[in-house]
C-alpha positions as CSV (number, residue, x, y, z in Angstrom):
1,X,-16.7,34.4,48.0
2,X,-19.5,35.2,49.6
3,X,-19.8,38.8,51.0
4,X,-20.1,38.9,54.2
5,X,-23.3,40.1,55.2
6,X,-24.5,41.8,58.5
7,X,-25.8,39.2,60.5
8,X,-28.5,39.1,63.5
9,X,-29.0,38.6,67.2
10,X,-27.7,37.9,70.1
11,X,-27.3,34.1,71.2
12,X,-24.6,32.4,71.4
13,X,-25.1,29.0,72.3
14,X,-22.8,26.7,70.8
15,X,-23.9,23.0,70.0
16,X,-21.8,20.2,69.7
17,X,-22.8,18.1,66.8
18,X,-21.5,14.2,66.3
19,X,-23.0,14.9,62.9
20,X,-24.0,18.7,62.3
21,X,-27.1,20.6,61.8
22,X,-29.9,20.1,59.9
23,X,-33.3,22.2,60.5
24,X,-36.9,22.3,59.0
25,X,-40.5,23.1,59.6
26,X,-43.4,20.8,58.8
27,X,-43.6,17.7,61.4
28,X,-40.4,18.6,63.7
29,X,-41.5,19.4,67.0
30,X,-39.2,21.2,69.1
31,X,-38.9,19.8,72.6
32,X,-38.1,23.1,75.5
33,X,-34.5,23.9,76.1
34,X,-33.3,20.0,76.3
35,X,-32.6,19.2,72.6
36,X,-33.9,16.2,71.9
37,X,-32.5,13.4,69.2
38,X,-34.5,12.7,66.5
39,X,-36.0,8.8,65.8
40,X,-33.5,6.5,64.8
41,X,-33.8,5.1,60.8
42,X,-35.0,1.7,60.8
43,X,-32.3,-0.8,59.5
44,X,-32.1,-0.8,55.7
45,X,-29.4,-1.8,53.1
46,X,-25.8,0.0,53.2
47,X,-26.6,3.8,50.8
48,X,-23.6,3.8,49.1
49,X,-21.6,7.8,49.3
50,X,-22.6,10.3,47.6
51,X,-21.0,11.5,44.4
52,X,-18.3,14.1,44.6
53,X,-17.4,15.6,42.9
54,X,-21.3,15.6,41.4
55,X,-21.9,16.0,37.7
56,X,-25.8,15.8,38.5
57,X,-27.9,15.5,41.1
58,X,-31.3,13.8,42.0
59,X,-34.3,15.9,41.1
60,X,-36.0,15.4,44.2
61,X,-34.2,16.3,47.4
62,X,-34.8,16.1,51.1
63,X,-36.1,18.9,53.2
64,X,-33.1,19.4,56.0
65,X,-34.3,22.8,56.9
66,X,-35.6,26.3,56.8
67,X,-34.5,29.3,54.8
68,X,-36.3,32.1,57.0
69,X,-37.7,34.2,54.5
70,X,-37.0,34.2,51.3
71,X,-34.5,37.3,50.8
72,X,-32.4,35.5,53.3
73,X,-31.9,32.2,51.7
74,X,-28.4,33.1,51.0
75,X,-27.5,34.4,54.4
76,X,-27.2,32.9,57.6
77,X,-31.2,31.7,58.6
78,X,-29.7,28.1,58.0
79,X,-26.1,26.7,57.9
80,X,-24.3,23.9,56.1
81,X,-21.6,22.4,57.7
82,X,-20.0,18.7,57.4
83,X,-22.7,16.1,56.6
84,X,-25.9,18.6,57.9
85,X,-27.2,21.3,58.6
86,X,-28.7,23.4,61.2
87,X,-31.9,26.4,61.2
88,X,-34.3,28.4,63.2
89,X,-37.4,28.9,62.9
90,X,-40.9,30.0,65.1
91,X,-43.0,26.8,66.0
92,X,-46.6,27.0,67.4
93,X,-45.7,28.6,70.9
94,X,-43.8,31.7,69.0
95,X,-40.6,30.1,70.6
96,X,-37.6,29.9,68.0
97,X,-37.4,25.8,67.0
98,X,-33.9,25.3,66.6
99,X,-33.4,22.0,64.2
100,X,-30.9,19.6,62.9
101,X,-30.9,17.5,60.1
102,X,-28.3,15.2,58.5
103,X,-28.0,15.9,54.7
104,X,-29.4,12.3,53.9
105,X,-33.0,14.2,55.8
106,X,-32.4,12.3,59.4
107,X,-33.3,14.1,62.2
108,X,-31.1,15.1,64.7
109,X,-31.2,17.3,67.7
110,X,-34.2,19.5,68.2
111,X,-34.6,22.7,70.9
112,X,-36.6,25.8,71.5
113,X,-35.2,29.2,72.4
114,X,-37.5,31.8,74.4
115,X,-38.7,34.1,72.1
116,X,-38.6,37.0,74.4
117,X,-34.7,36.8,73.2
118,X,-32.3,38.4,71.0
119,X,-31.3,35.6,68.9
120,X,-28.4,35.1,65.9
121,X,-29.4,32.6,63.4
122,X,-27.6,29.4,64.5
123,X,-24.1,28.3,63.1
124,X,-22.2,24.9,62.2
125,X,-18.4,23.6,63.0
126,X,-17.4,20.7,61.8
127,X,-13.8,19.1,63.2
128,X,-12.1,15.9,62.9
129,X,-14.0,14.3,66.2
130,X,-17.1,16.3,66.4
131,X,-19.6,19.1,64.9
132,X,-20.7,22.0,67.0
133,X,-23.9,24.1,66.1
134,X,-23.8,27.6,67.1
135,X,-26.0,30.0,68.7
136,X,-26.3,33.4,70.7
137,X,-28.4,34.8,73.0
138,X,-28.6,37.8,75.1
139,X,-29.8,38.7,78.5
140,X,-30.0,41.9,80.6
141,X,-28.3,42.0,83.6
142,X,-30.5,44.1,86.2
143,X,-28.5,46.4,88.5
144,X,-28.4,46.9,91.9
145,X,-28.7,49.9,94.0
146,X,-26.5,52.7,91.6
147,X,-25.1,50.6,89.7
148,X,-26.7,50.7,85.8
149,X,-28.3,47.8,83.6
150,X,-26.0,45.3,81.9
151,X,-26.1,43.7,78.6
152,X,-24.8,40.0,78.5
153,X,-24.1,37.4,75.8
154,X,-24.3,33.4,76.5
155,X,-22.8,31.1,75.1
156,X,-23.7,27.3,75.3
157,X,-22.5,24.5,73.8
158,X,-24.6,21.1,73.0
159,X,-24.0,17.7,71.5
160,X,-26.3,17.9,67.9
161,X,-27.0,14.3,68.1
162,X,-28.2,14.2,71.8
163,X,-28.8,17.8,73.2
164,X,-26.4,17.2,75.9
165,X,-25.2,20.8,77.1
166,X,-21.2,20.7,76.7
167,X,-20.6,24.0,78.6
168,X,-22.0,27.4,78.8
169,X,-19.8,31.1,78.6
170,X,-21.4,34.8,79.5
171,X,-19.8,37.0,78.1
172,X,-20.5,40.2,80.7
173,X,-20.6,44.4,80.0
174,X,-17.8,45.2,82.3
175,X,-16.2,48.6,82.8
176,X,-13.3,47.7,80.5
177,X,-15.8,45.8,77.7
178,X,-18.4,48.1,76.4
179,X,-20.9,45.7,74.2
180,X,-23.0,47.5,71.5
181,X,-26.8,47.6,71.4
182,X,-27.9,43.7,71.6
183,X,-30.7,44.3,68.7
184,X,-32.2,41.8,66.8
185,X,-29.9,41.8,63.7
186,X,-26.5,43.2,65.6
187,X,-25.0,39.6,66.3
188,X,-23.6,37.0,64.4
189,X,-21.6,34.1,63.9
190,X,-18.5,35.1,61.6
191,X,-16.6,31.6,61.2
192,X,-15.0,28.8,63.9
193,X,-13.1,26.3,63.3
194,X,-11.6,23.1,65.7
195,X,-10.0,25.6,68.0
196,X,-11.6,29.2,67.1
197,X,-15.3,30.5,67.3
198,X,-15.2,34.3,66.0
199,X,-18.5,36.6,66.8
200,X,-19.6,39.6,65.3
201,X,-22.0,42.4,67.6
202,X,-22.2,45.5,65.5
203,X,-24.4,48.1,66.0
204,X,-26.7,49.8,63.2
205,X,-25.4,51.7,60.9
206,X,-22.3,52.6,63.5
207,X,-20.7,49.5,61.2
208,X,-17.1,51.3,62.5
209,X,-17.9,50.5,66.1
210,X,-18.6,46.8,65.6
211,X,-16.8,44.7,68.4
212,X,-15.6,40.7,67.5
213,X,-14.8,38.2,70.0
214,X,-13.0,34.9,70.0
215,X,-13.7,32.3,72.1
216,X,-11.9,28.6,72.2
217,X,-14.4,25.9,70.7
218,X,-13.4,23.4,73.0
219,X,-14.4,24.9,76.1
220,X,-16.1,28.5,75.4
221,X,-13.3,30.1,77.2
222,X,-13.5,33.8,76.0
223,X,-9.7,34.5,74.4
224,X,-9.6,38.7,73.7
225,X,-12.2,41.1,72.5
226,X,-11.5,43.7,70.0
227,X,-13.0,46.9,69.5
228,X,-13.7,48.4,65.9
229,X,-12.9,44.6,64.1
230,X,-14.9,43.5,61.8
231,X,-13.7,39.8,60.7
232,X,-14.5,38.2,57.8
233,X,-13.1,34.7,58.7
234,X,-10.6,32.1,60.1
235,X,-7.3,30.5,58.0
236,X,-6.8,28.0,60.8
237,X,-4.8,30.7,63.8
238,X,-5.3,33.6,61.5
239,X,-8.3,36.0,62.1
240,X,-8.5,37.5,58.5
241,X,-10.6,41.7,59.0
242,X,-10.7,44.9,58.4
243,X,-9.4,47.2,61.5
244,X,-11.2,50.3,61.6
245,X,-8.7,53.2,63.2
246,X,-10.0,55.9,60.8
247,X,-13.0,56.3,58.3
248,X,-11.2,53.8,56.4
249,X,-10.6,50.8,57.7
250,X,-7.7,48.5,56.3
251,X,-6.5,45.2,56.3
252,X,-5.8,43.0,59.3
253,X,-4.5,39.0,59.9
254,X,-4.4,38.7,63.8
255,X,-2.7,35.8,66.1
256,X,-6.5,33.6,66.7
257,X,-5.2,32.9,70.2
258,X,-4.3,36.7,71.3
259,X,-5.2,38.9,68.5
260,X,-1.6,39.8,68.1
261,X,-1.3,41.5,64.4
262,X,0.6,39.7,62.2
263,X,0.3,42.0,59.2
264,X,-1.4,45.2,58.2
265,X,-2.8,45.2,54.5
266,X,-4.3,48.1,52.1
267,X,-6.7,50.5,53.3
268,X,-10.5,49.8,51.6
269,X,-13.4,51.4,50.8
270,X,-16.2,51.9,53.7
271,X,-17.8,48.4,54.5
272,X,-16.1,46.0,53.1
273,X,-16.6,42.4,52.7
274,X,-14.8,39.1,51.8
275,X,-14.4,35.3,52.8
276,X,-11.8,33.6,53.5
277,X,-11.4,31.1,51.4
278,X,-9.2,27.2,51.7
279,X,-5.6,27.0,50.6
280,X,-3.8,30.4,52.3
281,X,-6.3,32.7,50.4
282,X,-8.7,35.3,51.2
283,X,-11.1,37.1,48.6
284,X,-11.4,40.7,50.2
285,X,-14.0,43.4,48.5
286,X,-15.0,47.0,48.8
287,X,-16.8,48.8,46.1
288,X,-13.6,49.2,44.6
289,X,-12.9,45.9,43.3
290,X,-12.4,42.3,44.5
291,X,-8.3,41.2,46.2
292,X,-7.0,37.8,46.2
293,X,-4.8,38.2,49.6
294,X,-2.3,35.4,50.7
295,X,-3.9,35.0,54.3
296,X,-0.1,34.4,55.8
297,X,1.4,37.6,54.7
298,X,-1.4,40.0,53.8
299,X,-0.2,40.5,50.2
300,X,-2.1,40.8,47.4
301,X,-2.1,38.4,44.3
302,X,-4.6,39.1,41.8
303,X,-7.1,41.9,41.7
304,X,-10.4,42.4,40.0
305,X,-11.9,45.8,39.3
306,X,-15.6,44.5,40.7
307,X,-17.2,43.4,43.8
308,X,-17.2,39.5,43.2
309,X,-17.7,36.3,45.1
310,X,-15.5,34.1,45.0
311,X,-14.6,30.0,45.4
312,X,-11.6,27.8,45.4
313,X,-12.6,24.8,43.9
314,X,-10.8,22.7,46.6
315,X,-8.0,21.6,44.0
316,X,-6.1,24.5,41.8
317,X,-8.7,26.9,40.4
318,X,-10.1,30.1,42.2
319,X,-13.1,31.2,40.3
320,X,-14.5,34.6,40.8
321,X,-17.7,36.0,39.7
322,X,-18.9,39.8,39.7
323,X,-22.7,39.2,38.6
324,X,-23.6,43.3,38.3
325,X,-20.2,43.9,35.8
326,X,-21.0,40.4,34.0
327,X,-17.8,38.7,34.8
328,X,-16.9,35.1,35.6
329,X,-13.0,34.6,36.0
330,X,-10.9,31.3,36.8
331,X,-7.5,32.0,38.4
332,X,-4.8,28.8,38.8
333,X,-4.8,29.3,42.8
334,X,-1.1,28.7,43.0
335,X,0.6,31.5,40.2
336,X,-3.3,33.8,40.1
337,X,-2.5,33.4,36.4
338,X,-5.7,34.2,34.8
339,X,-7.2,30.9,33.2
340,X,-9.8,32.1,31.1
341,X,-13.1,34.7,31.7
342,X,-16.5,35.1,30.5
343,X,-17.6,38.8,30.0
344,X,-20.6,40.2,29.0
345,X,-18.7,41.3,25.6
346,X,-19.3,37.6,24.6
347,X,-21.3,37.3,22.0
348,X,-21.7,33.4,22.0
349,X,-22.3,32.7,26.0
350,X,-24.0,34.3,28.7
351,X,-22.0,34.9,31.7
352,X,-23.9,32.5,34.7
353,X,-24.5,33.3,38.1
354,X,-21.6,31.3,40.1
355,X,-23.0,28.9,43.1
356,X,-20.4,26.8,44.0
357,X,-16.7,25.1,43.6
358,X,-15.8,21.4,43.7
359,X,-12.6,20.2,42.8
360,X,-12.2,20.7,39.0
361,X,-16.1,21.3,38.9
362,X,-17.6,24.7,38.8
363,X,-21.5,25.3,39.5
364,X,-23.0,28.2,37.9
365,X,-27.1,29.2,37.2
366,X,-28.0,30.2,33.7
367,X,-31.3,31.5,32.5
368,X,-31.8,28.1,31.0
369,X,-31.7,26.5,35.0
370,X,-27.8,24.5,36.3
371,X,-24.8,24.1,34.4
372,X,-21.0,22.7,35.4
373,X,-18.0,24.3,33.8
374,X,-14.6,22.7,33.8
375,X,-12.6,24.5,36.7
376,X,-9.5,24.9,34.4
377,X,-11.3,26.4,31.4
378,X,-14.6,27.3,31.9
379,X,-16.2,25.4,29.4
380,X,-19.9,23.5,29.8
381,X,-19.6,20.2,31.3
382,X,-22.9,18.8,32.3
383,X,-26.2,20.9,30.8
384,X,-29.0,18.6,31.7
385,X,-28.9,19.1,35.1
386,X,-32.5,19.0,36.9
387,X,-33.9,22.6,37.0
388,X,-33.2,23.2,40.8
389,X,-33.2,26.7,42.3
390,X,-29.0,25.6,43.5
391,X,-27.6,28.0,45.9
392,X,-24.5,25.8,47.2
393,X,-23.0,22.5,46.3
394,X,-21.1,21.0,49.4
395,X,-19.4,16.8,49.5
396,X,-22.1,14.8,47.5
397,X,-25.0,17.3,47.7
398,X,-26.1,20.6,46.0
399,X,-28.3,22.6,48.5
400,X,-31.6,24.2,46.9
401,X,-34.3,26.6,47.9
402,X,-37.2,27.4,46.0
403,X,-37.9,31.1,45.1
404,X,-40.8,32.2,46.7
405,X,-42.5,35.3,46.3
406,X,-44.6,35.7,49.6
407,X,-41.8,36.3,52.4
408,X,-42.7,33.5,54.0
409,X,-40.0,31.3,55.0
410,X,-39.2,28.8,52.7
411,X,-37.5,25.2,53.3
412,X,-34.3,23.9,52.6
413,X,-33.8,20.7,50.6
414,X,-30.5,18.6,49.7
415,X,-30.6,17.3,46.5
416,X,-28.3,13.9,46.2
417,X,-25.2,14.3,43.7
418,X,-25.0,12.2,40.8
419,X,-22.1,11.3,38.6
C-alpha cells in the first residue's frame, strides 16, 4: 500500500493514451502545446513478451522517464500505468516537458505546459480500449466591475500516441463551489479508472478542508464535488476516503457516479492514508495501525498495529510491510488468515523493504540489493537478482531509479523481466 501522499498543482489535463505514458529528459524535445508522437521504430524481428511474473530482470534497463528530484521518486513526479509511463519535467525554455514513453523506451507523445502555471505532476489510466495521461492546470479568472477574482481548474484530455486533444473541462469558483488556494503542491491526481477520474485540491496544512472531485473519463464531464473528502482511491463505482465532519475524520465508500454514501467506517487518527488495493480490498492507515477494509461494505478484516504499505499480489496473498516497526506480513486475501511474518525478533533474516506484488511473487530490497519471496510463505526465491535501485515491479518490468544525492532530478528506467 502506498500511503497516499499530498500531491501538487493545479492542471488537469487529461491525455488519452493508445499506449500510456512514458517521460524522460536527455534528447526528447517537447514540441509547444500540440503533443507530438514520437519516431516510429524501424522494422525489426517479433520481441517476444515480457516475463511475468519476473523471477529476474535484465541489468540494463531503458530510460522511460524522469523522477523529479530525488526525494520524490516514489511519489507522483512520474506514473506507471499499462505498458508506459508518463513525467514532467523543465526543458530549455523553463516550460514543463510533459513526456511519454512505452516501457520497451519508444517514444510517444511529447508537450509543453507554460511554466507561468500551477501544475500537478501528470497521471496514467489505462482501460480496455485506450490509456489516458493526466494533468491539471489552473488559471485565474479576472473579474469584472465588483465582482472578485476567480480561481479555475482545466481539464484536457489528449490521445498519448498522437497529441490529439479529446476534450477539455473548467472546472469554475462559483458561489456554491469554493476552491482552495491553487498552490503549487495543493492538487493532485488521486486514482481514475475507465469511467472515474478522482482529484485531490487541498490546501496547506488545512489538510481537513481539502475538496475532491470526480469527473467521467470519457468525456470530462464534472460528476459532484465534495467538500472536506479526502480519497484515497477507486474499487471500480466505489470512491474509497476519509470524510472529515469533526477533528477526526472517518471512513467513507461513496456511489462514483453521485457520491451517495454507501457505508460509514471507524473514525482514524488525523491524516490518514491508504490505497486501495485489487480484489474488494482497501489497506487504510493512521498512526494507529494499518486496516484491511472490504471496499463493498466498509468492514474491517485484519488489522496491524503499524503504519504499513501494502500489495495484493494479484492472486491470493496480501503482503503488508511496516518498515519503521520491522514487520513484513503475508495475509491469504480471501480468509486475512495470517500466512507467515518476518519481524525484527528474527534472529536468522532481516526483514526487507517491500516493493512490489506479482502473482505468487513478492519483491522486497535487502541490504544485500533485490530478492523474491514466495507470496504464500515468505521464503527467498530468486537472490541473484541484478543490484537495481527497484521501486515497483508492474507486467514484465521492474521500474528503477537510481539514488542520487544532489536533488537533481533523476531518470527513470524499466528494467526487462526475466524468468
Amino acid at each position: 500500500m502506498h500511503l497516499r501522499k499530498r500531491q501538487l498543482a493545479a492542471l488537469v489535463s487529461v491525455f488519452v493514451l493508445c499506449t500510456a505514458c512514458g517521460g524522460g529528459s536527455g534528447g526528447d524535445d517537447a514540441t509547444g502545446d500540440n503533443a507530438q508522437r514520437g519516431p516510429e521504430a524501424s522494422a525489426s524481428p517479433e520481441v517476444p513478451p515480457p516475463v511475468d511474473p519476473p523471477h529476474g530482470f535484465r541489468k540494463k534497463g531503458k530510460q522511460v522517464g524522469t523522477a523529479g528530484h530525488a526525494f520524490m521518486k516514489k511519489e507522483h513526479a512520474y506514473h506507471v500505468f499499462g505498458d508506459a509511463v508518463v513525467s514532467m519535467s523543465t526543458d530549455s525554455k523553463d516550460d514543463q516537458a510533459v513526456r511519454v514513453r512505452g516501457l520497451d523506451g519508444q517514444r510517444r507523445a511529447a508537450f509543453t505546459i507554460d511554466s507561468l502555471s500551477h501544475i500537478a505532476y501528470p497521471y496514467g489510466v489505462a482501460t480496455k480500449d485506450e490509456q489516458l495521461v493526466l494533468t491539471a492546470v489552473s488559471e485565474r479568472i479576472e473579474g469584472t466591475g465588483t465582482e472578485k477574482d476567480r480561481d479555475s481548474l482545466v481539464v484536457t484530455a489528449r490521445d498519448a500516441m498522437t497529441g490529439k486533444k479529446e476534450w477539455t473541462t473548467a472546472i469554475k469558483e462559483t458561489a456554491e463551489r469554493e476552491l482552495p488556494p491553487l498552490d503549487d503542491g495543493s492538487v493532485s491526481f488521486v486514482d481514475a479508472n475507465a469511467k472515474t477520474i478522482l482529484l485531490s485540491a487541498e490546501p496547506k496544512p488545512n489538510f481537513d478542508e481539502e475538496v475532491t472531485f470526480a469527473l467521467d473519463t470519457d468525456d470530462g464531464d464534472l460528476r459532484w464535488t465534495r467538500q472536506s473528502f479526502s480519497a484515497v482511491g477507486l474499487d471500480e463505482d466505489t470512491v474509497i476516503g476519509y470524510q472529515y465532519s469533526s477533528y477526526y475524520p472517518h471512513m467513507v465508500g461513496l456511489s462514483a457516479k453521485d457520491q451517495r454514501e454507501l457505508w460509514s467506517g471507524r473514525e482514524t487518527e488525523r491524516y490518514p492514508g491508504g490505497t486501495v488495493l485489487d480484489g474488494g480490498l482497501a489497506a487504510l492507515a493512521d498512526s494507529a495501525g494499518t486496516y484491511l477494509m472490504d471496499t463493498g461494505t466498509g468492514k474491517t478484516k485484519a488489522e496491524l498495529d503499524a503504519m504499513a504499505e501494502c500489495h495484493f499480489d494479484q492472486k491470493s496473498t496480501v503482503i503488508c510491510g511496516a518498515a519503521e516497526a520491522e514487520l513484513l506480513v503475508g495475509y491469504d486475501a480471501d480468509s486475512m488468515e495470517r500466512l507467515w511474518e518476518l519481524s525484527g525478533d528474527d534472529a536468522q533474516r532481516e526483514v526487507p523493504e517491500l516493493v512490489a506484488a506479482r502473482p505468487g511473487v513478492v519483491y522486497v530490497n535487502t541490504s544485500d540489493g533485490p530478492v523474491t519471496l514466495e507470496a504464500r510463505t515468505g521464503e527467498d526465491l530468486d537472490t541473484d537478482l541484478p543490484d537495481i535501485s527497484l521501486v515497483d515491479v508492474v507486467e514484465g518490468y521492474g521500474i528503477v531509479v537510481p539514488e542520487s544525492g544532489s536533488g537533481e532530478p533523476v531518470s527513470v528506467y524499466a528494467h526487462r523481466g526475466t524468468a
